[in-house]
N, CA, C and O atoms as a Maestro MAE file, in Angstrom:
{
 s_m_m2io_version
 :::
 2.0.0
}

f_m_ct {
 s_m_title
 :::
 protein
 m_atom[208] {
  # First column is atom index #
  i_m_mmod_type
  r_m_x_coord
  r_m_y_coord
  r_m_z_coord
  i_m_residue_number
  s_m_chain_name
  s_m_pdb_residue_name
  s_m_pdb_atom_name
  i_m_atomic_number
  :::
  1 25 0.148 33.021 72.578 1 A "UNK " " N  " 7
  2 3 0.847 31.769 72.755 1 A "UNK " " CA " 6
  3 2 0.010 30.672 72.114 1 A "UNK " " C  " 6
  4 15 -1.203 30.860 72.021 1 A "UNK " " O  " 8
  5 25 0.660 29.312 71.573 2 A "UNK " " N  " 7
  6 3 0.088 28.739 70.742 2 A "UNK " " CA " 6
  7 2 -0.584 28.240 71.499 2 A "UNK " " C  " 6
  8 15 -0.541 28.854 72.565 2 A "UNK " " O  " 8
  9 25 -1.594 26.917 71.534 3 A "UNK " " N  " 7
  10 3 -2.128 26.045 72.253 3 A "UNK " " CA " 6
  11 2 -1.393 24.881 73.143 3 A "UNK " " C  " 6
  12 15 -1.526 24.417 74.276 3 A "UNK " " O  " 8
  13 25 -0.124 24.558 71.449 4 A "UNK " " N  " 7
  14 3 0.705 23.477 72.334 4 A "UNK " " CA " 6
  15 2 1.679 24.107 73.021 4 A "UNK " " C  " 6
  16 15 2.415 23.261 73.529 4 A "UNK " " O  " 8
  17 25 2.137 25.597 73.354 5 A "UNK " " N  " 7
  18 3 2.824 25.852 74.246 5 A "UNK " " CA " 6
  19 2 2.677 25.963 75.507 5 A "UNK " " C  " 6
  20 15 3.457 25.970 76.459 5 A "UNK " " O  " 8
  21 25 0.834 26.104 75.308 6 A "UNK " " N  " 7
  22 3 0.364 26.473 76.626 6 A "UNK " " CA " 6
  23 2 0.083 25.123 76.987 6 A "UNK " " C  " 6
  24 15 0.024 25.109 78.216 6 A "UNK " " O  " 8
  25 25 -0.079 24.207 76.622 7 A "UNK " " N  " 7
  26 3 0.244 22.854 77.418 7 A "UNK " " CA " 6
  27 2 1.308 22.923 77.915 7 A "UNK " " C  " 6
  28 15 1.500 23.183 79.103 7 A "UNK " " O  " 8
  29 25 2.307 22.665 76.943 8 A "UNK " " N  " 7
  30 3 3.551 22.158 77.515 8 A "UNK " " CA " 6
  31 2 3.327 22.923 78.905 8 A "UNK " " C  " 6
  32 15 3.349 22.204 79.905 8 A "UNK " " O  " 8
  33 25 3.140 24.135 79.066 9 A "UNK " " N  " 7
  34 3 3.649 24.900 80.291 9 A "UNK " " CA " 6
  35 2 2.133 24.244 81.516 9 A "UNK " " C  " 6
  36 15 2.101 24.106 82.739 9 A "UNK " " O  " 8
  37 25 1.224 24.025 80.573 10 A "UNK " " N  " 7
  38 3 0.279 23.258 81.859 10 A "UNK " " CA " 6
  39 2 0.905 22.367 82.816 10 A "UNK " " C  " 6
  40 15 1.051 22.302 84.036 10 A "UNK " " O  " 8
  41 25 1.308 21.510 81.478 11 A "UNK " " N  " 7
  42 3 1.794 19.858 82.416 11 A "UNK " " CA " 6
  43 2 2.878 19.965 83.043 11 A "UNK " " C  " 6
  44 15 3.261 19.087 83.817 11 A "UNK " " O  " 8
  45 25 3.486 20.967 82.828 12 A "UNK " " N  " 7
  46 3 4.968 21.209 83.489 12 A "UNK " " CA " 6
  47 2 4.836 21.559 84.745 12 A "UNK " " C  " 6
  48 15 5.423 21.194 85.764 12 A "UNK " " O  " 8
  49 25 3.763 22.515 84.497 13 A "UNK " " N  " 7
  50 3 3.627 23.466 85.954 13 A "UNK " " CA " 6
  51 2 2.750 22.312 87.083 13 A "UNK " " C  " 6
  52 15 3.094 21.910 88.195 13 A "UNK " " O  " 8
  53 25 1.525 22.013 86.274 14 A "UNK " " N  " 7
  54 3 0.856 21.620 87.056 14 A "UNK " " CA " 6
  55 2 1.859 20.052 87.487 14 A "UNK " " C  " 6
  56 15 1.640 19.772 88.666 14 A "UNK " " O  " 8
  57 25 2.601 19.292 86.986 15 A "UNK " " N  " 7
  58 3 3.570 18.139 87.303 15 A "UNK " " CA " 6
  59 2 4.608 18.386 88.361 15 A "UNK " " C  " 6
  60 15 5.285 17.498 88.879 15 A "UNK " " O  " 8
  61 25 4.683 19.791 88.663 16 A "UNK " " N  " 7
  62 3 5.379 20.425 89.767 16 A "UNK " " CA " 6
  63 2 6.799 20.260 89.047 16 A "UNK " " C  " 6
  64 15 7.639 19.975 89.901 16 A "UNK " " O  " 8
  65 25 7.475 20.361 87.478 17 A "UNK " " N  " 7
  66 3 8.533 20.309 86.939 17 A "UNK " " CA " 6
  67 2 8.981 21.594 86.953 17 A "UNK " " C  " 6
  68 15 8.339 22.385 86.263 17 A "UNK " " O  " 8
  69 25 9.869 21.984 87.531 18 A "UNK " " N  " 7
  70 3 10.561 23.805 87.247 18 A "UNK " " CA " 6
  71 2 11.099 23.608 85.562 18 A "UNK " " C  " 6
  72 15 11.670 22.752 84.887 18 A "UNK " " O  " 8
  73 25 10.530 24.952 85.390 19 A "UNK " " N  " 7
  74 3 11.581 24.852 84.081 19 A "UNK " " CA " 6
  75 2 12.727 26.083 83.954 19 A "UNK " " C  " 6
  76 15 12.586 27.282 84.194 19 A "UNK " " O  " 8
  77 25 13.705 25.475 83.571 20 A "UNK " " N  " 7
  78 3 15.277 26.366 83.611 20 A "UNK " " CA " 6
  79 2 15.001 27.237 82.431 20 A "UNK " " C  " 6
  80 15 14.182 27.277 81.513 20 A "UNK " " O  " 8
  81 25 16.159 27.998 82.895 21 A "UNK " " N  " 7
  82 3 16.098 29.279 82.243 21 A "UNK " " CA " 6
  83 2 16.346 28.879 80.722 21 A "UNK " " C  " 6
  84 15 15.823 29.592 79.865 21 A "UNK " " O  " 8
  85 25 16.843 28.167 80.467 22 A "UNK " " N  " 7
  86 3 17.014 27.605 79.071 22 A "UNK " " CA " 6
  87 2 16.041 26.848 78.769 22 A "UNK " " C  " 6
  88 15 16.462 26.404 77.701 22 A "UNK " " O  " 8
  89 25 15.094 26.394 78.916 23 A "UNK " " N  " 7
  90 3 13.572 25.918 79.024 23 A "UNK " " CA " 6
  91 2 12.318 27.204 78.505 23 A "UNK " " C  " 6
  92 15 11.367 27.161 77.725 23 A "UNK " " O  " 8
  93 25 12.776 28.059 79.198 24 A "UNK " " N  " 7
  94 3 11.631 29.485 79.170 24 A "UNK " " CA " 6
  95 2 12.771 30.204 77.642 24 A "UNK " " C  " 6
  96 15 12.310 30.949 76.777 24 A "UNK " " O  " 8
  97 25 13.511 29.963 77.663 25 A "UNK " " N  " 7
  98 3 14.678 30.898 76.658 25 A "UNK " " CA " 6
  99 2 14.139 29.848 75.396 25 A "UNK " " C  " 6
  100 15 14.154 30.388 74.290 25 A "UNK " " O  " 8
  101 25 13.660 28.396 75.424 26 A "UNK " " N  " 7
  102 3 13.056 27.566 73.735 26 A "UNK " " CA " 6
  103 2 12.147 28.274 74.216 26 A "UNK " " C  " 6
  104 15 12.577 29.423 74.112 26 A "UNK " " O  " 8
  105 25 10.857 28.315 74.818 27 A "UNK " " N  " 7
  106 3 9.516 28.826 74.833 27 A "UNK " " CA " 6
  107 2 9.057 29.497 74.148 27 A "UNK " " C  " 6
  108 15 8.107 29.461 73.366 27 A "UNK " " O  " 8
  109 25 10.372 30.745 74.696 28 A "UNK " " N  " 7
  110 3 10.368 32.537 73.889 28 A "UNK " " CA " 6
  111 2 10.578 32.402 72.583 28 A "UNK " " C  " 6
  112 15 10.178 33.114 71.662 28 A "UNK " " O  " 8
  113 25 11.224 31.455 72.565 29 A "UNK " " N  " 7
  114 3 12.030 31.626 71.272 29 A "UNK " " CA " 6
  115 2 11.202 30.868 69.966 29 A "UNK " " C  " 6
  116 15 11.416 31.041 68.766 29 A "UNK " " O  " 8
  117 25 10.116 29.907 70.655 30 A "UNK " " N  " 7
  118 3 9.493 29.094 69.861 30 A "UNK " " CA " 6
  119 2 7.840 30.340 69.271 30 A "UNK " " C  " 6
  120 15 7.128 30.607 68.302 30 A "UNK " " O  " 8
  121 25 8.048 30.642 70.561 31 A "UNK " " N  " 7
  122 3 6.198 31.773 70.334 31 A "UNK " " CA " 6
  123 2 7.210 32.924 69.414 31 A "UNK " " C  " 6
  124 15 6.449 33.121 68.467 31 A "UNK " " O  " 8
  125 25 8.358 33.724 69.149 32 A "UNK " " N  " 7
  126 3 8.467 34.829 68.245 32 A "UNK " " CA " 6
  127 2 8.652 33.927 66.889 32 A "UNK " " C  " 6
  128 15 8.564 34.558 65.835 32 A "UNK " " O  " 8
  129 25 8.808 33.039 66.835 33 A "UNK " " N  " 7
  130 3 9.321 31.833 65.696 33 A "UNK " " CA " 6
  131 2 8.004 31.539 65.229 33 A "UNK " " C  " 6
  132 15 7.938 31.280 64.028 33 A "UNK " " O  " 8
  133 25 6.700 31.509 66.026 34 A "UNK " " N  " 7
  134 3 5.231 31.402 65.330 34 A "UNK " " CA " 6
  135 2 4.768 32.953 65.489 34 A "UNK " " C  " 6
  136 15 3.755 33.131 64.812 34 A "UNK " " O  " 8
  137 25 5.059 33.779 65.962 35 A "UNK " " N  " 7
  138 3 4.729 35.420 65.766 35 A "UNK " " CA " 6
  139 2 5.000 35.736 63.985 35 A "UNK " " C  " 6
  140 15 4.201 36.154 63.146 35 A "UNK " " O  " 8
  141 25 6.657 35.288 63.828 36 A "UNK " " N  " 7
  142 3 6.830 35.728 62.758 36 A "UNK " " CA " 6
  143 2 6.180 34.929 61.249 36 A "UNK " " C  " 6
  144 15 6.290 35.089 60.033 36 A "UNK " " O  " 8
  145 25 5.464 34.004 62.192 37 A "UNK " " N  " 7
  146 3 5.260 33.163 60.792 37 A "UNK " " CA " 6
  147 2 3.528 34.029 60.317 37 A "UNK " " C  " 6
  148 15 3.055 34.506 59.286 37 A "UNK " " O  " 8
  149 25 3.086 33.855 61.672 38 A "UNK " " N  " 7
  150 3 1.814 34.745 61.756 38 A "UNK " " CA " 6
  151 2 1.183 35.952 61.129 38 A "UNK " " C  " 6
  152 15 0.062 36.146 60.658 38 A "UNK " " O  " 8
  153 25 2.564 36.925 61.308 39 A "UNK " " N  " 7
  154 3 2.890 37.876 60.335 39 A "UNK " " CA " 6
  155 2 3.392 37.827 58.672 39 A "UNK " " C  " 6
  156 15 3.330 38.699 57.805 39 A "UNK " " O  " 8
  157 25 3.825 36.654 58.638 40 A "UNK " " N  " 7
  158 3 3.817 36.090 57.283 40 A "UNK " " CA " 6
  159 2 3.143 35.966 56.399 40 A "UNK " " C  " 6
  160 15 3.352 36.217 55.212 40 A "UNK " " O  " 8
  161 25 1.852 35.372 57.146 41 A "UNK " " N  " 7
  162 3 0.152 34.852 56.817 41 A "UNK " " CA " 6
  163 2 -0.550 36.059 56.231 41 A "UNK " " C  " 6
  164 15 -1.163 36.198 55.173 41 A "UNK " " O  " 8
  165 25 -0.216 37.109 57.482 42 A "UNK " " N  " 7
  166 3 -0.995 38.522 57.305 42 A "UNK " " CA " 6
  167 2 -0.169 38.985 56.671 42 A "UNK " " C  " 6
  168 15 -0.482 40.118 57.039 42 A "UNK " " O  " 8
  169 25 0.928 39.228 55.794 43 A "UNK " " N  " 7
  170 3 1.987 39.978 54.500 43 A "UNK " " CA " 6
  171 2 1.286 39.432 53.941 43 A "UNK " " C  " 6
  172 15 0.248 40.088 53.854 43 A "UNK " " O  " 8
  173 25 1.200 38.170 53.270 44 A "UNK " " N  " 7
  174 3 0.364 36.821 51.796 44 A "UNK " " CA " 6
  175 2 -0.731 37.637 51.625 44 A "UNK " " C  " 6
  176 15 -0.799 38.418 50.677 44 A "UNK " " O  " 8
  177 25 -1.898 37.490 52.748 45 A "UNK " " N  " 7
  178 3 -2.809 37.956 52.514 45 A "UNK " " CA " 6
  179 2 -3.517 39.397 52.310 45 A "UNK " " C  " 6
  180 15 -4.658 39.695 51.955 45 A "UNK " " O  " 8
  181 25 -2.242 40.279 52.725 46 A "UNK " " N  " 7
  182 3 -2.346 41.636 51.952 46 A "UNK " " CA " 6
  183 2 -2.024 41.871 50.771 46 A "UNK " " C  " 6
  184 15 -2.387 42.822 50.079 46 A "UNK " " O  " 8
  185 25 -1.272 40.940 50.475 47 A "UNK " " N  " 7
  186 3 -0.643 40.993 48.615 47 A "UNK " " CA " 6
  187 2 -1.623 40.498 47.847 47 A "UNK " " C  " 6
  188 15 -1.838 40.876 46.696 47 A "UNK " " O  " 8
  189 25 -2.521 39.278 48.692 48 A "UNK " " N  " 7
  190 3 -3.085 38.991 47.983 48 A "UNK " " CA " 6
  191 2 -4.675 39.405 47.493 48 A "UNK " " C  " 6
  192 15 -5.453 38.913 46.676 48 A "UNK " " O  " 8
  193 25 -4.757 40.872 48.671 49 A "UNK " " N  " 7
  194 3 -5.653 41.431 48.688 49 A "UNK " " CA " 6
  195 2 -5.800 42.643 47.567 49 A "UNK " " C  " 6
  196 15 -6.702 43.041 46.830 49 A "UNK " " O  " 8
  197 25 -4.460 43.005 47.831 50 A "UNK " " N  " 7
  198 3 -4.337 43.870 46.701 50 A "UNK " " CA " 6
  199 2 -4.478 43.312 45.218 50 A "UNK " " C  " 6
  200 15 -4.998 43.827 44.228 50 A "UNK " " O  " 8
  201 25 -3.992 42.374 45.353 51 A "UNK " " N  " 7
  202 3 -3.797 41.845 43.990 51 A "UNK " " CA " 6
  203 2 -5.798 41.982 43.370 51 A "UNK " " C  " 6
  204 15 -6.295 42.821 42.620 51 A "UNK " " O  " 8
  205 25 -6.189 41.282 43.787 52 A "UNK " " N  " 7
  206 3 -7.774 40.888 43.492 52 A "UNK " " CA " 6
  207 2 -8.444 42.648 42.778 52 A "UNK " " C  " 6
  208 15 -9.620 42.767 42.434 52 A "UNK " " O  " 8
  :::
 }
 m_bond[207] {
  # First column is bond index #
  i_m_from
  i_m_to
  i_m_order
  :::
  1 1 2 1
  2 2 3 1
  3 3 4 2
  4 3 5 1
  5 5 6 1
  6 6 7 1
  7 7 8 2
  8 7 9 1
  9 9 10 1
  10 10 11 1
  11 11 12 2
  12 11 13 1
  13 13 14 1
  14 14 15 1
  15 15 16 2
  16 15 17 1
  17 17 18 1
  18 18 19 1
  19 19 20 2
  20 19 21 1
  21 21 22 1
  22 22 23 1
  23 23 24 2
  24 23 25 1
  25 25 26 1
  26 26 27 1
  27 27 28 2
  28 27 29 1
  29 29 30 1
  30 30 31 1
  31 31 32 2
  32 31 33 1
  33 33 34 1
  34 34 35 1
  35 35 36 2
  36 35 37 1
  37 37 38 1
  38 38 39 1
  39 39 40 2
  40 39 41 1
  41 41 42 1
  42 42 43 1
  43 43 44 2
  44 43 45 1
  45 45 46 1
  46 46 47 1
  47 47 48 2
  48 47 49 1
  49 49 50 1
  50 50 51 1
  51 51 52 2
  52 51 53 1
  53 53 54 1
  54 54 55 1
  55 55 56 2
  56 55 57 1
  57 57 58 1
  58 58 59 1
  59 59 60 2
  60 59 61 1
  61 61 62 1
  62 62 63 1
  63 63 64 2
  64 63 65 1
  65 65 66 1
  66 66 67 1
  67 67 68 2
  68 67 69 1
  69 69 70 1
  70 70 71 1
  71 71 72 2
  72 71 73 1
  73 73 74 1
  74 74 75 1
  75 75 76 2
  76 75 77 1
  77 77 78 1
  78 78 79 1
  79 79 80 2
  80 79 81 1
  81 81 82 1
  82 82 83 1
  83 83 84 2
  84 83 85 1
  85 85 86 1
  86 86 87 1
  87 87 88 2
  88 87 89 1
  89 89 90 1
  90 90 91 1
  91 91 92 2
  92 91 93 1
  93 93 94 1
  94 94 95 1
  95 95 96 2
  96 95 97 1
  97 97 98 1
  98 98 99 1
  99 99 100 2
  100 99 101 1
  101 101 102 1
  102 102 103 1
  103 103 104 2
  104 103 105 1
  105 105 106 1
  106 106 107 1
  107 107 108 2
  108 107 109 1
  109 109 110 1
  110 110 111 1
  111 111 112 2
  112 111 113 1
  113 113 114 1
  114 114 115 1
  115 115 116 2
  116 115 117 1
  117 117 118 1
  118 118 119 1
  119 119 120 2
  120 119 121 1
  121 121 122 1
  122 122 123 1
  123 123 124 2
  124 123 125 1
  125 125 126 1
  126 126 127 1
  127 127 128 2
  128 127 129 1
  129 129 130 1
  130 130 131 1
  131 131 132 2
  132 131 133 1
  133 133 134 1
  134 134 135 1
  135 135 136 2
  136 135 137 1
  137 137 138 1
  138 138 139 1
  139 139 140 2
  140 139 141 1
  141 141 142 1
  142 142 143 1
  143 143 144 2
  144 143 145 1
  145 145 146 1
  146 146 147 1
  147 147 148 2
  148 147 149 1
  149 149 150 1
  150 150 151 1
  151 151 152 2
  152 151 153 1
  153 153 154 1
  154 154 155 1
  155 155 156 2
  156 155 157 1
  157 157 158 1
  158 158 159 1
  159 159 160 2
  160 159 161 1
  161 161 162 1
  162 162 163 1
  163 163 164 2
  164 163 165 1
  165 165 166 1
  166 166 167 1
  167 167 168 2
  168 167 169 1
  169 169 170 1
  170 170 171 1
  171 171 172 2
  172 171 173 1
  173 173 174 1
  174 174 175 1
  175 175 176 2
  176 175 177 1
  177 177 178 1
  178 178 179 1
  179 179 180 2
  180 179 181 1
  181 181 182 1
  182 182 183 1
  183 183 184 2
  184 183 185 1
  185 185 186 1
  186 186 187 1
  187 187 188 2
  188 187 189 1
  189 189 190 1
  190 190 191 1
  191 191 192 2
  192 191 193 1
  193 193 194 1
  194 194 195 1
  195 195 196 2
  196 195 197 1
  197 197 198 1
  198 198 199 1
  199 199 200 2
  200 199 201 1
  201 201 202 1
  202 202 203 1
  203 203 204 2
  204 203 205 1
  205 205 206 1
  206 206 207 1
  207 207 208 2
  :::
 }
}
């Protein structure tokens, strides 16, 4: 999980804010949305490993 997700979920939690199921459903959806970019990084840099 990123850093700023794990805030968001600090201040939320610790602010005593519930978050709805459509709240945790952006969350998920925001951490596989930086998973896949992550994996992106690591594809580049195998191409670009090979390449060399």
């Amino acid at each position: 999980m990123s850093s700023v997700l794990g805030w968001v979920l600090v201040f939320a939690l610790d602010g005593g804010v519930q978050l709805t199921a459509e709240d945790r459903e952006v969350i998920e959806n925001l951490e596989l949305l930086q998973d896949l970019d992550s994996a992106a990084d690591l594809e580049l840099l195998e191409e670009l490993a090979v390449e060399r």
